[in-house]
C-alpha positions in Angstrom: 109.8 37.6 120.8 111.4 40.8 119.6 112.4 41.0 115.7 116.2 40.8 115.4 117.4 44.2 114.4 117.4 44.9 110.7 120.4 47.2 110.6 123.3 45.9 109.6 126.2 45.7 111.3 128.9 48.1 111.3 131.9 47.6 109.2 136.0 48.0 110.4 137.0 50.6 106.8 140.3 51.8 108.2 140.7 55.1 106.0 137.1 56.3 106.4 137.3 54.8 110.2 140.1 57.1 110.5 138.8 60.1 108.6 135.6 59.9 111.4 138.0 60.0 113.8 139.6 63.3 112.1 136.6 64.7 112.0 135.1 63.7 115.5 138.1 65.0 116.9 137.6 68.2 115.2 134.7 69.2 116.2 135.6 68.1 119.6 132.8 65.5 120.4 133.9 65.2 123.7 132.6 64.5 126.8 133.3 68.0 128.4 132.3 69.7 125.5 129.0 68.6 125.1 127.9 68.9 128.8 128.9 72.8 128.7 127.2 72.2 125.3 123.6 71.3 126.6 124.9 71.5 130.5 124.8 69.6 134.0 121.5 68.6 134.2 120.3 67.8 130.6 123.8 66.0 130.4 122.9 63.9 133.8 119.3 63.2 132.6 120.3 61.5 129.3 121.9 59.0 131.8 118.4 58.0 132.9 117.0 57.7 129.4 115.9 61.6 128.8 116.9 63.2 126.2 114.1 66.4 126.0 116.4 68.3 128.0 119.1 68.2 125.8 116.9 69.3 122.7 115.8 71.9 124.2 119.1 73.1 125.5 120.4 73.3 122.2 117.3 74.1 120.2 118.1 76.1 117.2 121.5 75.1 117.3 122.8 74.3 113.9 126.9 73.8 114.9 128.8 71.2 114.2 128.9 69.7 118.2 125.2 70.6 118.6 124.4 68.3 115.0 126.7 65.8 115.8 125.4 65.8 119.4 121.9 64.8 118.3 122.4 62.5 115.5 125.1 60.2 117.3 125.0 61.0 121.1 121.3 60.9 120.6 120.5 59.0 117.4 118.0 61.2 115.7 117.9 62.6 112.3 119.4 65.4 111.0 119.6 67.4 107.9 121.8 66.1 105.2 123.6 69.6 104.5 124.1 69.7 108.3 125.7 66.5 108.7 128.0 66.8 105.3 129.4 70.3 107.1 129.8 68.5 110.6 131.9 65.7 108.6 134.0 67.2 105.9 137.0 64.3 105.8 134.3 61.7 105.9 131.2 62.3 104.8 127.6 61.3 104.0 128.5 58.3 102.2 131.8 57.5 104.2 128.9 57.3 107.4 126.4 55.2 105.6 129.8 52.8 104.0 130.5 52.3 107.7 127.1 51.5 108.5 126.5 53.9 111.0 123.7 55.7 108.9 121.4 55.9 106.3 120.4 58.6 104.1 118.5 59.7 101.5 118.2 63.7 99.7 117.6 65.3 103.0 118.0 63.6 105.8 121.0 61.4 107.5 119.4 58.7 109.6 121.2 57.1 112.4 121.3 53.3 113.0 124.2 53.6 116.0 125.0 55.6 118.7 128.6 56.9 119.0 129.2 58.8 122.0 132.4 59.8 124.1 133.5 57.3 127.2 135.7 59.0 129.6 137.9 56.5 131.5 140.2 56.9 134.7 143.0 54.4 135.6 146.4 53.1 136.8 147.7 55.0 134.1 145.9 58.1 133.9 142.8 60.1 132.2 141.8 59.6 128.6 138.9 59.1 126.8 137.4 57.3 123.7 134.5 57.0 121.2 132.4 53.9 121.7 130.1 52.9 119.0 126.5 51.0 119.8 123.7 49.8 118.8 120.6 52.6 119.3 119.4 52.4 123.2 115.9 52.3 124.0 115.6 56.5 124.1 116.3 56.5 120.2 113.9 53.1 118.6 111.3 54.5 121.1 111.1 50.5 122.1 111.6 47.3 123.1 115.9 46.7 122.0 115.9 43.6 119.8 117.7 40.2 121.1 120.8 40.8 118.9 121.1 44.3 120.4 125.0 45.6 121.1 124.8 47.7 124.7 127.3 51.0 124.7 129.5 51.3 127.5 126.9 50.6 130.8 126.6 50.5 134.9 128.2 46.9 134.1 130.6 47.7 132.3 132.1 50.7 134.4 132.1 48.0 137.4 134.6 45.3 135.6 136.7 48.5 134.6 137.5 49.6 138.4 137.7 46.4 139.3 140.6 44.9 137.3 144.0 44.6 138.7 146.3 47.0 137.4 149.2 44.9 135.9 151.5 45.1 133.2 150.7 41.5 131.2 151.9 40.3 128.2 148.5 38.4 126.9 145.0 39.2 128.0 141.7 37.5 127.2 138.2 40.0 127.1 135.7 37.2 127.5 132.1 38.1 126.0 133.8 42.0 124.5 130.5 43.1 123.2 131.8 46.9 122.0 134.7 46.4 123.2 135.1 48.8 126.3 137.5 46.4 128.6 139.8 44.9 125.8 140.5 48.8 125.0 140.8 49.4 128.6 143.0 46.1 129.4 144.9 46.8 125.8 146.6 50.0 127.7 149.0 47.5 130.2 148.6 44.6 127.3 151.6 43.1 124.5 148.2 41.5 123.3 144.9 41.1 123.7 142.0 38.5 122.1 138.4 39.6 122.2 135.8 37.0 121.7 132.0 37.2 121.4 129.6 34.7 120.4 127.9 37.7 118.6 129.4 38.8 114.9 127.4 42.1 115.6 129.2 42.7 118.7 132.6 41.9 117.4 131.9 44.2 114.9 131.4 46.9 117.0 134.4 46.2 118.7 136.8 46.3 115.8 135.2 49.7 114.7 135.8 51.1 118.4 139.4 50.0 118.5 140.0 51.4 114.6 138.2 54.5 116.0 140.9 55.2 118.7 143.8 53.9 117.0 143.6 51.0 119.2 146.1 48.4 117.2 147.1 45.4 119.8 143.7 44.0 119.9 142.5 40.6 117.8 139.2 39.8 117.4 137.8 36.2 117.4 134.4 34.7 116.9 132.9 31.7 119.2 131.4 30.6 122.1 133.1 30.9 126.2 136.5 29.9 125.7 136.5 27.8 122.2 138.2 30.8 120.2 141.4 30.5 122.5 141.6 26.7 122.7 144.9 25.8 123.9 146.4 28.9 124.9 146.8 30.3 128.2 147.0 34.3 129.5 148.4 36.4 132.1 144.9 38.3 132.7 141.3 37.3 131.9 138.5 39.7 132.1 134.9 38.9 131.0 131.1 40.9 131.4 129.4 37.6 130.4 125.9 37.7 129.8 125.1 36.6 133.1 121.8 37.4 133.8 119.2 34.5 134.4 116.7 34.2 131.8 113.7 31.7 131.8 114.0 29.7 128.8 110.6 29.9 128.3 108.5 30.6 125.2 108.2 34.1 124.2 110.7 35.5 126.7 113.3 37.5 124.8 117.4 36.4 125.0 119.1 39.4 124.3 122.4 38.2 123.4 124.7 41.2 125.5 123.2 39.8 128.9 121.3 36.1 128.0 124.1 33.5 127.6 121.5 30.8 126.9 122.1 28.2 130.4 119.7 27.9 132.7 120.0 29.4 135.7 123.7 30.6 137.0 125.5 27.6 134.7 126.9 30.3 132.5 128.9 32.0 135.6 129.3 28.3 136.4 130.6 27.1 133.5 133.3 29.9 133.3 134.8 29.5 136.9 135.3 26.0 136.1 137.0 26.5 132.9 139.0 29.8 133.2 142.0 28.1 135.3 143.2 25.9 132.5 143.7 29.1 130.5 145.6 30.9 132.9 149.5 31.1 133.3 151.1 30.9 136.5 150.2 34.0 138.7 147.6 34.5 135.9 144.3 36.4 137.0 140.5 35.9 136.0 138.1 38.3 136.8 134.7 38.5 136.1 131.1 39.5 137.1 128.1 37.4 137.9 125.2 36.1 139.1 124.9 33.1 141.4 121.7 31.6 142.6 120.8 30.9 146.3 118.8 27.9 146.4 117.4 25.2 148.7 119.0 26.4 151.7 122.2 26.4 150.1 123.8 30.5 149.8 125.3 31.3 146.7 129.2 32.4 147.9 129.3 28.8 149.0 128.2 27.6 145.9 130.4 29.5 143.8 133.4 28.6 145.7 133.0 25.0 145.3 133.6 25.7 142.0 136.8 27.1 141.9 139.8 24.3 142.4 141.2 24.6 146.1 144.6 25.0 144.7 143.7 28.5 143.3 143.2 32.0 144.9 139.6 32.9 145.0 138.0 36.3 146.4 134.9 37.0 145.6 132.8 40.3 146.8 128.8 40.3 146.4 127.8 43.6 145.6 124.1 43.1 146.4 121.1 40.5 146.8 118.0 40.0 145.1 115.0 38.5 146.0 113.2 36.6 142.8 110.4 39.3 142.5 113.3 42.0 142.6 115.5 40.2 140.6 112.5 39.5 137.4 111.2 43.0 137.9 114.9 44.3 137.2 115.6 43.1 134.3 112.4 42.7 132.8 112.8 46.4 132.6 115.6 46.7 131.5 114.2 45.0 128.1 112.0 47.7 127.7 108.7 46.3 128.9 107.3 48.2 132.3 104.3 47.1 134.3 102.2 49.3 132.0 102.5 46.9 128.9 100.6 44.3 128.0 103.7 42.1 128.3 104.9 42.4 131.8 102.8 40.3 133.4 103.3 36.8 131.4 107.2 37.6 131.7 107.0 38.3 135.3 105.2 35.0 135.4 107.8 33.2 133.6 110.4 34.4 135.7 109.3 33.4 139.1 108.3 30.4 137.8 111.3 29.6 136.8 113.1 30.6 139.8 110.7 28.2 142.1 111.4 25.1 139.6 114.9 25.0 141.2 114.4 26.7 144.6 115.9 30.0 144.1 115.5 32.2 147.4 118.0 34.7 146.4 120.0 36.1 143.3 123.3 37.5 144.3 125.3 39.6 142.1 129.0 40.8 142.6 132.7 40.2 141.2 134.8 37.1 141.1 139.1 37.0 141.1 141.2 33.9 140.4 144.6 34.0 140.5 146.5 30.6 139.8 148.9 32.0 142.3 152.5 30.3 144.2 151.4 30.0 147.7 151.2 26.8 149.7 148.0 28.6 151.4 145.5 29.8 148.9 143.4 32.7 149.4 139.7 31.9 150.2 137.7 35.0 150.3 134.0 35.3 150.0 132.5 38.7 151.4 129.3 40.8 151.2 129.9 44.9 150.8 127.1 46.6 149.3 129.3 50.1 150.0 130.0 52.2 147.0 134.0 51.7 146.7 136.8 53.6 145.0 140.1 52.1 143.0 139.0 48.5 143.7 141.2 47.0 141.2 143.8 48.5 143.2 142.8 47.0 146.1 142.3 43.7 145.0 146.3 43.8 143.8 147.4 45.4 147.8 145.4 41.8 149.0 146.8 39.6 146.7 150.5 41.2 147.5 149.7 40.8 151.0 148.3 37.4 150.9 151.9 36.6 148.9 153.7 39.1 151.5 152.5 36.9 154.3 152.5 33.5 153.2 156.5 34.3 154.3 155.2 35.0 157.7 154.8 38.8 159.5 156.7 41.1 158.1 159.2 42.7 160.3 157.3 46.1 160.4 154.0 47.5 159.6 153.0 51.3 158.8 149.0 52.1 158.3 148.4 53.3 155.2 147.7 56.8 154.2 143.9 56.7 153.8 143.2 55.2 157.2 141.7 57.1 160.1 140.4 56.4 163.4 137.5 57.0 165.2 136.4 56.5 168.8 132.8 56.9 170.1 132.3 57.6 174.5 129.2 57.2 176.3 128.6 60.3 178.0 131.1 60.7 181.2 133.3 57.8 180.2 136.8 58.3 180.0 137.0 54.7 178.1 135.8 54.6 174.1 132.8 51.8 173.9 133.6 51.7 170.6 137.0 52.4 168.3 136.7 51.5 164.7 139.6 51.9 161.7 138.1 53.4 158.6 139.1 53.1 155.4 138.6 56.0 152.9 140.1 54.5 149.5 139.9 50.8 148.2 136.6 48.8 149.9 136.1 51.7 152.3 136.1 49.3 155.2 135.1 50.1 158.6 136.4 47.6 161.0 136.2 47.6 165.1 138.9 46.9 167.2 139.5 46.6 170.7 142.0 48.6 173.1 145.0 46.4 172.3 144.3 46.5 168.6 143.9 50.3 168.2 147.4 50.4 170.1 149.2 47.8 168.3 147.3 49.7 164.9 148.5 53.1 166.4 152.4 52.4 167.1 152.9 50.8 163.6 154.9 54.3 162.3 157.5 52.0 160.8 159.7 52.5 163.1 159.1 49.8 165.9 159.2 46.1 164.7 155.8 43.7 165.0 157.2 42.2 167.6 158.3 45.5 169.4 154.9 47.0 169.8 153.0 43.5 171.2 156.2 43.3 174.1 155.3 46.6 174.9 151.5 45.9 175.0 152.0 43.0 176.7 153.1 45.1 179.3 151.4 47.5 179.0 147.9 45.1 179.5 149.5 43.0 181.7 148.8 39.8 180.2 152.1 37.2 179.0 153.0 38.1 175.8 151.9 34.2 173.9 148.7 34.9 175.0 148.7 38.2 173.7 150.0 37.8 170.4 147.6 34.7 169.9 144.9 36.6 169.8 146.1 40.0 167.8 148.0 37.8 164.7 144.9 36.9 163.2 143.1 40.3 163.5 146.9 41.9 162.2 147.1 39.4 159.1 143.4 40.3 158.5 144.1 43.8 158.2 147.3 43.6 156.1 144.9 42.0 154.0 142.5 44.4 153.9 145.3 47.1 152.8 145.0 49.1 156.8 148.3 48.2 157.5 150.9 47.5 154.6 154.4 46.0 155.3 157.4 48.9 156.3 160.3 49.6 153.8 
């Protein structure tokens, strides 16, 4: 087992948290900046844990971006003279009061990584400063259990995915640094972050200080203990998900190791997130669920959620056990060239065959406790990179609410759709005509002659029931028959935001 780090954690000063700001902002420690800084490449190879590029891109560079660049970006050591420059309004001993450094005559010594987070969403372009524990590039190690993960792959998925709505009280399940509660604090009266870990919360009450983030509190406990009682408009969560043997020497790093066996962690929050939500309120979250015995893991998972709720959930991807150990195993650090590998490897698929595991799947869960007689029941599998999901999630829920009233009168396909149609060589008919999707899920979905028609005459203009008279006549067929078979197929792709309801 890994030593728990001997840092301490950081500590929420608001005058020196805003004279870091000051001075951060100052020497413009920004994203942009520092890629024309130390450029494209050396910028995109930090991303897969190289830093060499960017030393030697700005080697002999003594500026205030280029020092600030390597002792918080990075988290090396710089000179003391260098540093006190680079901060004027804060300085040395503002940095080490914060507990962001140590120091002694000549030399500052990071203990956490600060680095710039650019964001996109519903309401526009910004960025912030986020505020970590030191990633594996700067220990040159292992990260111990207790370690605080900057803003990561996991992180940027929850952020696209979340619904774009204006709330009044939001829940960030799990905040570790804080990335969504900032993010969800931008359409938020209010927001509670909870983490089991004090070092996390921590963190997370630095980084909203840092950005003059004020509508955020922060509360200490276990899953959904700190908010006993109350209920919320919008819950968002990265829980430490991952599946971790609870073996002897196997580490538990508390950002990703909620301490459950198996999936009961994303279990145990499915269950209990609907008693916290208010009418129309949504959950979302990411996860892990465990195939076993014959028994797929989206059918597991929804018999979790109450039937009375909407429920759409979207696996991302599917490991095997071997794939699943090997991933994460490195991602603590150890590799198949340590010493170490092997017994946790062992450990892992041991612990997987104890309860039948076949297959890990991992992807993103929405409740809504929504109005509608008919619940949505949505499990699907898209391993496709997507764009503005969040925003696709809230077209299907308003669709799934549009429709529960039945059709709407008139249908117009929405601005990112196109068509495509493939033809055997000297055919006059397509073989194949698919609808693709170039925003939200990216779909591509096949249709048949009489869908591509009905899809292709929805301008607005004609009603629903317009367009299947006239292809009704067009195919010859009576019109009940007709429509019995296109409704489905329509609803299906109102749902999946193709065609939207007319003005």
């Amino acid at each position: 087992m890994t030593a728990v780090s001997d840092t301490p954690a950081p500590v929420s000063d608001p005058l020196r948290s805003a004279a870091l700001a000051a001075d951060l902002d100052s020497a413009d420690l920004r994203s942009e900046p520092l890629r024309r800084l130390w450029g494209e490449e050396a910028d995109d190879a930090l991303a897969r844990g190289m830093r060499e590029p960017i030393l030697r891109a700005i080697a002999g560079d003594a500026g205030v971006l280029a020092t600030l660049g390597r002792l918080l970006v990075l988290g090396m050591p710089q000179p003391r003279d260098a540093v006190t420059s680079a901060l004027p309004r804060l300085g040395v001993e503002g940095l080490v009061a914060l507990g962001l450094a140590t120091t002694d005559a000549e030399t500052v010594t990071p203990t956490a990584l600060l680095r710039p987070q650019s964001f996109v969403d519903a309401d526009g372009v910004g960025e912030w400063w986020i505020a970590s524990d030191l990633d594996e590039v700067a220990l040159d190690g292992v990260l111990p259990p207790d370690h605080v993960l900057g803003v990561g792959g996991a992180s940027r998925t929850l952020a696209e995915i979340i619904v774009p709505i204006e709330v009044e009280r939001a829940l960030d399940l799990g905040t570790g640094c804080g990335i969504q509660a900032l993010l969800v604090a931008r359409r938020a009266g209010w927001v509670v972050a909870t983490d089991i870990s004090s070092r996390a919360l921590a963190f997370a009450e630095l980084n909203a200080r840092l950005n003059g983030v004020t509508n955020i509190e922060f509360r200490h406990g276990s899953m959904f203990e700190p908010v006993a009682g109350e209920a919320f408009d919008l819950i968002v969560s990265n829980p430490p998900f991952v599946i971790t043997p609870r073996a002897e020497g196997v580490p538990a790093y508390e950002y990703r190791d909620g301490g459950l066996v198996g999936d009961a962690l994303v279990e145990q929050f499915v269950r209990s997130a609907p008693a916290f939500l208010t009418q129309n309120g949504i959950a979302q979250l990411l996860g892990n669920w465990e195939s076993r015995a014959g028994v797929a893991g989206l059918a597991r998972l929804d018999a979790w959620v109450p039937t009375e709720l909407d429920l759409w959930v979207v696996e991302r991807e599917e490991l095997s056990p071997l794939g699943y150990a090997e991933l994460w195993i490195r991602d603590g650090g150890t590799t198949p060239r340590d010493p170490g590998f092997t017994p946790l490897l062992t450990a892992w698929l041991d612990d997987f065959a104890a309860r039948g595991v076949t297959s890990i799947g991992f992807g993103y869960v929405l409740m809504r406790r929504g109005t509608s007689g008919d619940p949505l029941r949505r499990r699907e599998r898209l391993s496709q990179q997507v764009s503005s999901v969040g925003a696709a999630l809230g077209t299907g829920l308003a669709a799934h609410d549009a429709l529960a009233g039945g059709m709407p009168a008139t249908l117009v396909v929405a601005s990112d759709v196109t068509e495509a149609r493939h033809l055997l060589p000297g055919n006059d008919d397509p073989s194949v005509i698919e609808l693709r999707q170039g925003g939200g899920f990216a779909r591509t979905v096949n249709v048949d002659p009489a869908l591509a028609g009905f899809v292709g005459a929805c301008d607005g203009e004609l009603t629903v029931g317009q367009i299947a008279s006239a292809l009704a006549d067009l195919f010859e067929v009576p019109l009940a028959e007709l429509w019995g078979e296109l409704e489905p197929r329509i609803r299906s792709l109102v749902l999946d935001g193709i065609l939207v309801p007319g003005e």
